[in-house]
N, C-alpha and C positions, 0 to 999 in steps of 0.2 A: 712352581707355586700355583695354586687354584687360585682364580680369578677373585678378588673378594673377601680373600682370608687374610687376617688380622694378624700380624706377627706380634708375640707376647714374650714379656722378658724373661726370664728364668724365674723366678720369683713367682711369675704366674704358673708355671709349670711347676714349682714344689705346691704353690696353693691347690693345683688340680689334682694330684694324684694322694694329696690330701685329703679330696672333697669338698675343700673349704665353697662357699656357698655362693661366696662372690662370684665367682669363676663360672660354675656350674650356672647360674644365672645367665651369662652370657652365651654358654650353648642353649640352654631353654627357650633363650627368646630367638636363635636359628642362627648367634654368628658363627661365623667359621675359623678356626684357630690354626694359627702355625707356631708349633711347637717345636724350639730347637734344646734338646737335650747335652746331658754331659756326656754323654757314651759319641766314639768316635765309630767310622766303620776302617777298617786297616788300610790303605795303601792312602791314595789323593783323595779320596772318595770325602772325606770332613766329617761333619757332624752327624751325626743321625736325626735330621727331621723329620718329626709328626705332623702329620693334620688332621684336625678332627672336624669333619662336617657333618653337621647334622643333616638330617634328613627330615622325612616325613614323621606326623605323628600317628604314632599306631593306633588304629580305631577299638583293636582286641585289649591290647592294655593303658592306651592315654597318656603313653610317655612317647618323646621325643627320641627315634634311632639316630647316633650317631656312629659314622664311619670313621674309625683311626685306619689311616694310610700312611707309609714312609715318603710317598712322591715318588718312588721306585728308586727311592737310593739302595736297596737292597740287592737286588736284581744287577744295575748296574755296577757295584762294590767287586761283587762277584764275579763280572762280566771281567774288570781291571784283575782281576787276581788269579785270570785264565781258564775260569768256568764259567764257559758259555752255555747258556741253558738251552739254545737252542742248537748246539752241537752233540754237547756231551748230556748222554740219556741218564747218566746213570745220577749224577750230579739232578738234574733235569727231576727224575722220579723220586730224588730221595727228597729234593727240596717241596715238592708237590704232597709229597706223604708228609715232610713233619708240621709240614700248611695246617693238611686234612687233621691232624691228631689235634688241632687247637679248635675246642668252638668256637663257631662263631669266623672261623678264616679263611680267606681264600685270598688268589692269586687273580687279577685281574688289568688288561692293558698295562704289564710292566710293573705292576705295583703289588706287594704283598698287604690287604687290610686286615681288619677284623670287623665284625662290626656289632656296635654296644648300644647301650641304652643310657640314659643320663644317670638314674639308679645304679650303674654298675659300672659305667665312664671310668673314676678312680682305680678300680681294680684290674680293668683290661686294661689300661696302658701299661700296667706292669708286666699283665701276661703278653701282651704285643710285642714291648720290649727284650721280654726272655725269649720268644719266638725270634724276633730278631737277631738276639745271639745264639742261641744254635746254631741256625742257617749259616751263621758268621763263622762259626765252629766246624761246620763240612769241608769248609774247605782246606782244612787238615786232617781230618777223619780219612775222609776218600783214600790219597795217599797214603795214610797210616794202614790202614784197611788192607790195601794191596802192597803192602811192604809184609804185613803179617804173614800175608797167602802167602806169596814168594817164602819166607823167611820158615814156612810149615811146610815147603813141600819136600817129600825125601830126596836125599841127593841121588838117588837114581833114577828118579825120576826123568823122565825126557826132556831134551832139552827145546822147548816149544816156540823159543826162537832163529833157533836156528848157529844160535852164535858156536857152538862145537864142530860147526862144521870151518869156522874162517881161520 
């Protein structure tokens, strides 16, 4: 958890992603929220927490940027579920690419963000959240993926492991 930030019941959390005004007030004026969601991540990993801090206010448009981050529970989830992203590239590049396809996202010291503004706060937790389950979603993809190739390749094809020969 970031040093400073507010954990908030559930009820603030349906009020945010609502926009309700209250809430939205309390980023405005620069606190920092921890946000514990209903979405789990699969193995021990628990809840899926947010945190939204705000930032600097923008001199180009006069609103307040705020940052939603998971606290890298994302990252580590995945880590438990035996894709380590610093091992396996492939796992690694596709997580990296469906970061990239999200505006506004990126992957930083272990954590996947996005980062918003107070006018649009409401709407990217949703999109952050869908981001996060995909991600959550690779790691059955991956091996579905290479169950296909195996499952399309002709059977006379060579056998590339070797096992025809034991």
């Amino acid at each position: 958890m970031i040093e400073g930030s507010v954990q908030v019941a559930y009820a603030d959390f349906l009020s945010l992603v609502s926009g309700e005004q209250r809430v939205m007030e309390r980023l405005a004026r620069g606190e920092r929220l921890r946000l514990e969601t209903p979405f789990r991540y699969p193995g021990r990993r628990g809840t899926v927490v947010l945190q939204l801090v705000p930032g600097a206010v923008s001199a180009a448009s006069g609103s307040r940027l705020i940052r939603i981050t998971d606290e890298g529970g994302l990252i580590k989830s995945l880590d438990e579920q035996g894709l380590d992203l610093s091992i396996d590239m492939v796992v690694s590049k596709t997580v990296v690419h469906a970061v990239k396809e999200v505006d506004g996202a990126g992957v930083s010291s272990g954590e996947v963000h996005l980062d918003s503004s107070l006018e649009t706060v409401a709407a990217d937790l949703w999109r952050f959240l869908q981001l996060i389950a995909e991600i959550i979603g690779l790691r059955h993809s991956k091996y579905k993926d290479a169950l296909l190739q195996l499952s399309r390749r002709p059977e006379s094809a060579p056998d590339l492991i070797g096992w025809e020969d034991h």
